[in-house]
N, C-alpha and C positions, 0 to 999 in steps of 0.2 A: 397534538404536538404544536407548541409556538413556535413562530418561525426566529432565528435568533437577529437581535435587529440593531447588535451592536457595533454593525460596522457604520449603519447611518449613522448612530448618536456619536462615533467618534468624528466622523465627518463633519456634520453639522459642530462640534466643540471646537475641532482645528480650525473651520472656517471663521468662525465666529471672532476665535485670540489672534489667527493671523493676517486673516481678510482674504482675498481675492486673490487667487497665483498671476503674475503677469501672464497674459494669454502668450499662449504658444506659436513660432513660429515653423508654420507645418510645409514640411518639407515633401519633394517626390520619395518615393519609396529607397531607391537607390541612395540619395544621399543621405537618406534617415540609418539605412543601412552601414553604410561608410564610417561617419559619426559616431554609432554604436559599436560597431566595431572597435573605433578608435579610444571609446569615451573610459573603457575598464576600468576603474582605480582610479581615475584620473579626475579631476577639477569640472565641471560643466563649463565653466566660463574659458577652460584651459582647451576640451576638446572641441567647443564652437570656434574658437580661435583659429586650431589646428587646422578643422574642416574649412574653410573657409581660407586659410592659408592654402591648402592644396590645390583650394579651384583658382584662387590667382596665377600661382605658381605654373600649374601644371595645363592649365585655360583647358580644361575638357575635363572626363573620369576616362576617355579612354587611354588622355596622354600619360595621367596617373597607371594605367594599366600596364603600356608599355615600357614606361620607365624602367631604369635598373634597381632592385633593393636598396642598394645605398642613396639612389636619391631619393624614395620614397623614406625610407631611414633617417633620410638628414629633414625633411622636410614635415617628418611629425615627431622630431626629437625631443620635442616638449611636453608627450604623454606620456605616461609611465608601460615603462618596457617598447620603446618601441622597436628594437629586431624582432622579436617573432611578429608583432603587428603590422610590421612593414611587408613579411613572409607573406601571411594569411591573407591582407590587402589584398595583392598584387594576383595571388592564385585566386582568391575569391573572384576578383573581375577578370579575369582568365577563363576559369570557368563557368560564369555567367555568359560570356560572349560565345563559348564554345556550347551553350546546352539550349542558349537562349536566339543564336545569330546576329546578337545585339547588347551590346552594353545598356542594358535599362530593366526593370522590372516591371513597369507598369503593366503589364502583363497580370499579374499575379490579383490583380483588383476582378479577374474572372474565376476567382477560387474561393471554393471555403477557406475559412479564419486555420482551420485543423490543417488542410492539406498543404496552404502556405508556409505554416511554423513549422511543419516536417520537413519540409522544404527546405528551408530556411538552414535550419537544425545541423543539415550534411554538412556544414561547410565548416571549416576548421576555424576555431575561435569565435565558434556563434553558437549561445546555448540559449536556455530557455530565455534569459532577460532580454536578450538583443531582439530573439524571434518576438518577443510581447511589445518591444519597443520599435518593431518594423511597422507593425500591424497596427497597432495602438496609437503612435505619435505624428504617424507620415499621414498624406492623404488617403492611404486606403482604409481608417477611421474606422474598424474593427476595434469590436469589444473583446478586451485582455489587459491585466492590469502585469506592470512592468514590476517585478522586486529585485532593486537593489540592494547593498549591503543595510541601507536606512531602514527599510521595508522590511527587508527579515529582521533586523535588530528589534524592532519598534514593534512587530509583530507576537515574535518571542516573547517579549516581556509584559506585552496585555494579554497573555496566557491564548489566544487566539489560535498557534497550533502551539508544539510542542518543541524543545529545545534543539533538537535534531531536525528536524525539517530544514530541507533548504528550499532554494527558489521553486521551482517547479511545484513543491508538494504544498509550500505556501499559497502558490497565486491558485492554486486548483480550489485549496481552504475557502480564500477569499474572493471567490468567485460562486462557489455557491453561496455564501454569506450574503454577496452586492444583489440589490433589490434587481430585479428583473429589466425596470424602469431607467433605471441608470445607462445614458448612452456611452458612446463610445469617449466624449468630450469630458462627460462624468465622470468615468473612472482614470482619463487621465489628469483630472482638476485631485484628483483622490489621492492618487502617486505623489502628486507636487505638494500635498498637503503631508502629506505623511512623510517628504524625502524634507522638508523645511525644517520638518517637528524633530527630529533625528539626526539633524545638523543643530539645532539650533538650543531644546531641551534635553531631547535622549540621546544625546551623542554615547559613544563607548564608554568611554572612561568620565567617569563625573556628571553624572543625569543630572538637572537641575528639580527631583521630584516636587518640589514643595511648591513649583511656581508650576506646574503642569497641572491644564485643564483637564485632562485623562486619567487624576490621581486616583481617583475613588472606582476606577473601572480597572485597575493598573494592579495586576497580581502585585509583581515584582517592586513597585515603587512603597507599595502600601507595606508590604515586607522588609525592603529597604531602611523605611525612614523607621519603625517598629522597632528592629533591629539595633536602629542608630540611636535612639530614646532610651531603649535598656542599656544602649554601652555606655550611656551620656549619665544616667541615672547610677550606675553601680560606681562608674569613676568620681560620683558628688560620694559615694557613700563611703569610696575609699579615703576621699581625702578627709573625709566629717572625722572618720576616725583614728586617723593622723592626726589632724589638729585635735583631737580629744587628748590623745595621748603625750602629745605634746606640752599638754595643760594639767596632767595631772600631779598631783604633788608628789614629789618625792620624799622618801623617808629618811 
């Protein structure tokens, strides 16, 4: 059996059209935490802001803890939703101090990659993408690739899993697929290449197929434009024969 080795050659294509991701600025575990939490639906540029707004603001994570909802509420009102995010915040680091003695995780760099994201997992508004992006982005530099909404779209449609899979069943996909060889730095260079390509080419609405390096490896794009060639082709044929008719003499 060969082994299937088309997650390198998309990699290596992304890298190639889009160059180099700015390197990442890697956080302790806790704030990576926080961040993701906050970042759901939201802007990257909008929840670095946010984060970063709170540690001013609030000059600790624990003063953010004790704070009241409404002012963690007012103080990351520029993410999307943020009442129940201000909710889960606020319990989450409640319960971190209550299980841990200590507002911090660093702790957790003594676990398997599994029993941390399980971990992880219990806490209300943290699922499989946050626990990949605890693990994956902050310094405890575990292999696990993060899928966002860009990641499962961009996924889906190089036929790679299946139209129903979500996060969890994706990154498990694409994890046995990533070469063994690929560190932890690896597959987060992988995420940035694929969350760019999915912003930039595959967005939702209106892919730009024809300019995509990925076309010829691309179920859905090659279908796509296939599709858009016969609709494009039957409407020259409709009008050929309009203007025929147009032309013919009359008796």
């Amino acid at each position: 059996m060969f082994p299937d080795t088309r997650l390198e050659e998309i990699h290596r294509r992304l890298l190639a059209y889009y160059g180099q991701s700015p390197e990442r600025e890697v956080w302790d575990p806790l704030k990576q935490f926080i961040y993701s939490l906050l970042s759901s639906r939201t802007k990257t540029e909008i929840s670095v802001a946010v984060t970063r707004h709170l540690e001013d603001r609030f000059r600790g994570w624990e003063n953010v803890r004790d704070a009241s909802i409404a002012e963690i509420e007012d103080a990351i009102r520029a993410v999307t939703f943020p009442e129940p995010k201000a909710v889960n915040l606020k319990r989450a680091l409640e319960q971190i101090t209550q299980r841990c003695g200590s507002l911090s995780l660093d702790f957790l760099k003594a676990y398997r990659t599994d029993k941390i994201r399980s971990w992880l997992e219990r806490f209300d508004g943290v699922g499989v993408k946050t626990s990949a992006a605890v693990v994956n982005f902050s310094t405890l530099r575990r292999r696990a690739i993060c899928v966002d909404s860009h990641h499962l779209r961009v996924t889906q449609r190089l036929g790679l899993v299946g139209r129903s899979a979500d996060a969890r069943e994706t990154e498990n996909r694409l994890m046995e697929m990533a070469p063994v060889k690929w560190s932890a730095e690896m597959l987060d260079e992988h995420h940035s290449l694929i969350k760019i390509h999915g912003q930039q080419l595959c967005p939702k609405n209106n892919p730009r197929c024809r300019e995509c390096p990925l076309l010829d490896l691309c179920l859905t794009g090659t279908e796509m434009l296939s599709n858009s060639s016969r609709g494009k082709a039957g409407r020259l044929v409709m009008t050929a024969k309009k203007s025929a008719a147009r032309l013919k003499p009359t008796k």
